[in-house]
C-alpha positions as CSV (number, residue, x, y, z in Angstrom):
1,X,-16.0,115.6,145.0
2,X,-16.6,119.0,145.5
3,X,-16.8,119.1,149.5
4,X,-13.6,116.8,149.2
5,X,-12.0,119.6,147.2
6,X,-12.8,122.1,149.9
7,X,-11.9,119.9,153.1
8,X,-8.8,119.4,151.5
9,X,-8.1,122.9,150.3
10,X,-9.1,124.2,153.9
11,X,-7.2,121.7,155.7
12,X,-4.0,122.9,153.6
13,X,-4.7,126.3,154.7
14,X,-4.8,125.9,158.2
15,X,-1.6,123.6,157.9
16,X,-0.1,126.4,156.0
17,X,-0.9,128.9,158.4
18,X,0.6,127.1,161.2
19,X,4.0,126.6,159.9
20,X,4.3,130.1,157.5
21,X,5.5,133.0,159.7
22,X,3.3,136.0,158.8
23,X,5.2,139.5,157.5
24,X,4.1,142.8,158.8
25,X,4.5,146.3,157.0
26,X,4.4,149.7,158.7
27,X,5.2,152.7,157.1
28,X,6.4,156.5,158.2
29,X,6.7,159.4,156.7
30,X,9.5,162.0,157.1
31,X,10.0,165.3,155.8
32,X,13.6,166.3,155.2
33,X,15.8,169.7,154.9
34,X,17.2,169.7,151.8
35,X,20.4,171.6,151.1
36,X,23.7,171.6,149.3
37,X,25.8,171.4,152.3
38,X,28.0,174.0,150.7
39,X,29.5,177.2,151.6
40,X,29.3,180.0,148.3
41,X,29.8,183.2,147.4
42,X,31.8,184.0,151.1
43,X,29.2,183.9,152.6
44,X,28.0,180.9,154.9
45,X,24.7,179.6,154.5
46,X,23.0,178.1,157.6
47,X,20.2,176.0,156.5
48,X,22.0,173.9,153.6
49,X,22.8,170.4,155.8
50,X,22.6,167.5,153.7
51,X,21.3,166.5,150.7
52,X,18.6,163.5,150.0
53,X,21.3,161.0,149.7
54,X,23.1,162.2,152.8
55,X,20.2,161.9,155.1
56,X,18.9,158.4,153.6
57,X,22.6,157.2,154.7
58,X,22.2,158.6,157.9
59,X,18.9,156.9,158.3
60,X,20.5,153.3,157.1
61,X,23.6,154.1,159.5
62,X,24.7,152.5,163.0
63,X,24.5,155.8,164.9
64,X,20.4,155.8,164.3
65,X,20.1,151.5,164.5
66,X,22.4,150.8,167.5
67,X,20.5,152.9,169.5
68,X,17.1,151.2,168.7
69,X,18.6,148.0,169.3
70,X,20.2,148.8,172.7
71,X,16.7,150.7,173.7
72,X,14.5,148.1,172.9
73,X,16.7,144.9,173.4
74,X,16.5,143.7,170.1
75,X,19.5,141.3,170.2
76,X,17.6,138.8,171.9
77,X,14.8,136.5,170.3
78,X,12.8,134.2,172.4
79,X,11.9,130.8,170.8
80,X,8.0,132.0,171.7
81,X,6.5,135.4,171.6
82,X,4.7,134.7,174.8
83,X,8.3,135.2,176.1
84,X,9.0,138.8,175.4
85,X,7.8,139.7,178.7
86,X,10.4,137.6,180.5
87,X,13.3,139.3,178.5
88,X,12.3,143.2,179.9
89,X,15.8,144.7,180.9
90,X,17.8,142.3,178.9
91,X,21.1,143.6,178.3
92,X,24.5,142.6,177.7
93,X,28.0,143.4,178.4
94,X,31.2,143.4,176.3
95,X,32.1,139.9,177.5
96,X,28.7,138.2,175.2
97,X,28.6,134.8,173.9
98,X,26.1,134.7,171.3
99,X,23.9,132.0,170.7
100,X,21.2,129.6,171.6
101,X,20.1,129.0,175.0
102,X,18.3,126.6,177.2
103,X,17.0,128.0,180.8
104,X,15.7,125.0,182.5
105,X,13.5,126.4,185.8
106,X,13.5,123.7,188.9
107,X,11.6,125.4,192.1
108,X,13.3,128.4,192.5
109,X,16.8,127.1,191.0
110,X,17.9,127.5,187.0
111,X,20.4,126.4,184.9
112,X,21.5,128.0,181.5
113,X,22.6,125.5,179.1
114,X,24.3,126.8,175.4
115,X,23.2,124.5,172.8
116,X,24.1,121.8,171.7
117,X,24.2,121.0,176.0
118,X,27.0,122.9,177.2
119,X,26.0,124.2,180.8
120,X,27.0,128.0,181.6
121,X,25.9,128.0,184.9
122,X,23.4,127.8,187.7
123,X,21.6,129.3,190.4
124,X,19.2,131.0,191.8
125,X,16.2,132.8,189.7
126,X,16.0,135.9,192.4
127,X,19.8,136.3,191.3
128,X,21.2,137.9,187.7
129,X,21.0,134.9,185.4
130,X,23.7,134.4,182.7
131,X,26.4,137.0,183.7
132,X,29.0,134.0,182.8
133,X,28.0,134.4,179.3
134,X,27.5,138.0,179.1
135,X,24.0,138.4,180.5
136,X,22.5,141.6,182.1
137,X,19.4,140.1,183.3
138,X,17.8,139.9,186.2
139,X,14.2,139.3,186.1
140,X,11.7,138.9,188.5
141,X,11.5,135.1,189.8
142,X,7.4,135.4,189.8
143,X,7.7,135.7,186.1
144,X,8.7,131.9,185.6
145,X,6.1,130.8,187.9
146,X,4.5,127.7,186.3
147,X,7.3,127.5,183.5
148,X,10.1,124.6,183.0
149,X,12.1,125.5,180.5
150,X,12.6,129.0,178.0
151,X,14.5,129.2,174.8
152,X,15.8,132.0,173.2
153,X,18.8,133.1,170.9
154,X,21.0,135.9,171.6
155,X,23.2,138.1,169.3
156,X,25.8,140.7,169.2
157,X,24.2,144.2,169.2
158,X,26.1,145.0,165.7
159,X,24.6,142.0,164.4
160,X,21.0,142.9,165.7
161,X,21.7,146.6,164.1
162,X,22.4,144.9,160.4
163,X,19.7,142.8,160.7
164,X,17.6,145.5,161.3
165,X,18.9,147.8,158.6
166,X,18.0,145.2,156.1
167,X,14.6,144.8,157.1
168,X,14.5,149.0,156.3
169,X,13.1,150.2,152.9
170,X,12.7,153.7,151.8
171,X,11.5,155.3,149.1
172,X,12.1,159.3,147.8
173,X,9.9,160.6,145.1
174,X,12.0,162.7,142.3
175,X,12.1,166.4,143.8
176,X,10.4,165.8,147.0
177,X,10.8,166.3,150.6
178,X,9.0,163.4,151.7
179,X,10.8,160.2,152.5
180,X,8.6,157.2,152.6
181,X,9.9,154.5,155.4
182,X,9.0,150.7,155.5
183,X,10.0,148.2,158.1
184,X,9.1,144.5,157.6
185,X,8.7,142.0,160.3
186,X,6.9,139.1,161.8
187,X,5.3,140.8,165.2
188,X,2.9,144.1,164.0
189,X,3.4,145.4,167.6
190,X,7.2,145.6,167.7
191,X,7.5,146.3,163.9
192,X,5.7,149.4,164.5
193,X,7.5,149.7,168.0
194,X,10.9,149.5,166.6
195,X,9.4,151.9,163.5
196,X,8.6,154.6,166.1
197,X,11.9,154.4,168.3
198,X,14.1,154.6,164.5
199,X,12.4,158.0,163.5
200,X,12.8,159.2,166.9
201,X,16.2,158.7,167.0
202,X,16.5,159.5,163.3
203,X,15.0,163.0,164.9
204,X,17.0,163.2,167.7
205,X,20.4,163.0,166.0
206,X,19.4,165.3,162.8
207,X,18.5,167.8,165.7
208,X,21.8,167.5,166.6
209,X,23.7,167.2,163.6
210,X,21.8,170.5,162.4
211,X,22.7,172.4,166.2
212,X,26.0,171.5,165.3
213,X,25.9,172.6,161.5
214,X,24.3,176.0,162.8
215,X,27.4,176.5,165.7
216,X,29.6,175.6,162.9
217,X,28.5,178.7,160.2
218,X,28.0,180.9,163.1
219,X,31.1,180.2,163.9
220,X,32.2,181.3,160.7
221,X,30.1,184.0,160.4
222,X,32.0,185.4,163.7
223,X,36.0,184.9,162.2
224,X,34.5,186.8,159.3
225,X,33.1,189.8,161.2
226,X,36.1,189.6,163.2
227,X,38.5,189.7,159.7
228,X,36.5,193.0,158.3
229,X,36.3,194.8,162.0
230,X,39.9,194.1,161.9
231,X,40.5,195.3,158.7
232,X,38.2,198.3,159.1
233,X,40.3,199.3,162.2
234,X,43.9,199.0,160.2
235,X,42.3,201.6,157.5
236,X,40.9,203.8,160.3
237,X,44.5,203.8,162.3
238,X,45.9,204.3,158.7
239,X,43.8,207.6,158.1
240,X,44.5,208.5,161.5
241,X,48.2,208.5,160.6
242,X,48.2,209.8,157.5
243,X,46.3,213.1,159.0
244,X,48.9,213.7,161.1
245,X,51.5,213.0,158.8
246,X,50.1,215.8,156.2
247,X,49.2,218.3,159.1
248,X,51.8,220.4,158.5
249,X,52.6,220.0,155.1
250,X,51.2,223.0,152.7
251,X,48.5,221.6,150.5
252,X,48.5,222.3,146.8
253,X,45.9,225.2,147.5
254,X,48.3,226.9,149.9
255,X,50.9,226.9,147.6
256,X,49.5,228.3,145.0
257,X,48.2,231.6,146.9
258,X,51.9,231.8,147.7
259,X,53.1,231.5,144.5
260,X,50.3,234.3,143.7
261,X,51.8,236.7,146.3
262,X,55.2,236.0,145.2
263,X,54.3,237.7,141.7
């Protein structure tokens, strides 16, 4: 009974393992610059940019996930993994028709099929594939050598982007600078690939965003300057003027020696 018990209960493990997708977990670590993002006391303050919530936004935000998306081609999805290699360059234009597709490889001919069996187009493998439904792809005919048929699903960037934002978990300790990052998926080596590309971007644009914040106060910093040099010249041209004015007027001392003559 017992080695029943064990055939069965490893038998179910293997079937399970063949039919459950596995979920991977990296993690990254980013320290933040804290600040008000306020301007007190008349006097502008450089290094306040945003605070916690401000940057976690920024981090959840299209201007940090489109880019990862576009750089790393994460709108399409080949039916097997195997496939990724065949997908290196994939791109797509303004004109895409999202979806599921069929590439069925005869010699060096293909024809793209959109499920449920509505053909797109043909030609030849050496040419760009797909451009009627809003391909950029042009890969190298060599690659299919051997194959018959690839499957893969493609979606909007935007919808690549959203998908990815959900998949992103952070986590910020009470009065720390530390933001803890975690990205979930089911392929370690892109999980941690896409991880990578996200705080480099997330770098890239805070870099920027803080340039600008710095241009902006010294900016400020400038009109101020300029205010009190102008207003340090008007009392200047005022004293000037009033010199001249009271040149040659008799001050109160001269007046009284006259007075004391006069006697």
């Amino acid at each position: 009974l017992m080695i029943v018990v064990v055939l069965l209960g490893g038998g179910a493990g293997y079937g399970a393992t063949k039919f459950i997708v596995p979920e991977y977990q990296v993690v990254a670590t980013i320290m933040l610059e804290l600040g008000s993002g306020s301007v007190g006391g008349g006097a502008a303050k450089g290094g306040q940019l945003l605070a916690a919530s401000g940057w976690q936004d920024l981090l959840r935000s299209f201007n940090i996930a489109d880019p990862v998306v576009n750089q790393l081609g994460l709108f399409v999805q080949p039916a097997k993994a195997a496939d990724s290699s065949l997908f290196r360059g994939f791109r797509v234009a303004e004109n895409l028709t999202a979806g599921d597709y069929v590439l069925d490889i005869k010699g060096q001919n293909y024809s793209l099929t959109f499920k449920p069996g509505s053909l797109v187009e043909e030609g030849v493998l050496s040419d760009s594939i797909g451009r009627a439904a809003g391909f950029q792809w042009r890969p190298d005919a060599q690659a299919f050598s051997g194959r018959s048929q690839v499957e893969f699903r493609v979606v909007t960037p935007r919808e690549a982007s959203q998908e990815l934002i959900s998949r992103l978990s952070m986590t910020l300790a009470e009065n720390s600078n530390f933001l803890k990052l975690s990205l979930v998926g089911s392929k370690s080596q892109l999980t941690a690939t896409t991880l990578n590309a996200w705080v480099e971007q997330f770098v890239a644009v805070a870099t920027a965003l803080k340039k600008k914040n710095v241009t902006s106060y010294a900016a400020i910093l400038e009109g101020q300057r300029e205010y009190a040099a102008g207003n340090l010249l008007a009392a200047e041209n005022a004293l000037e003027r009033f010199g001249v004015e009271t040149a040659t007027q008799p001050s109160d001392r001269q007046s009284e020696i006259a007075g004391t003559i006069r006697t």
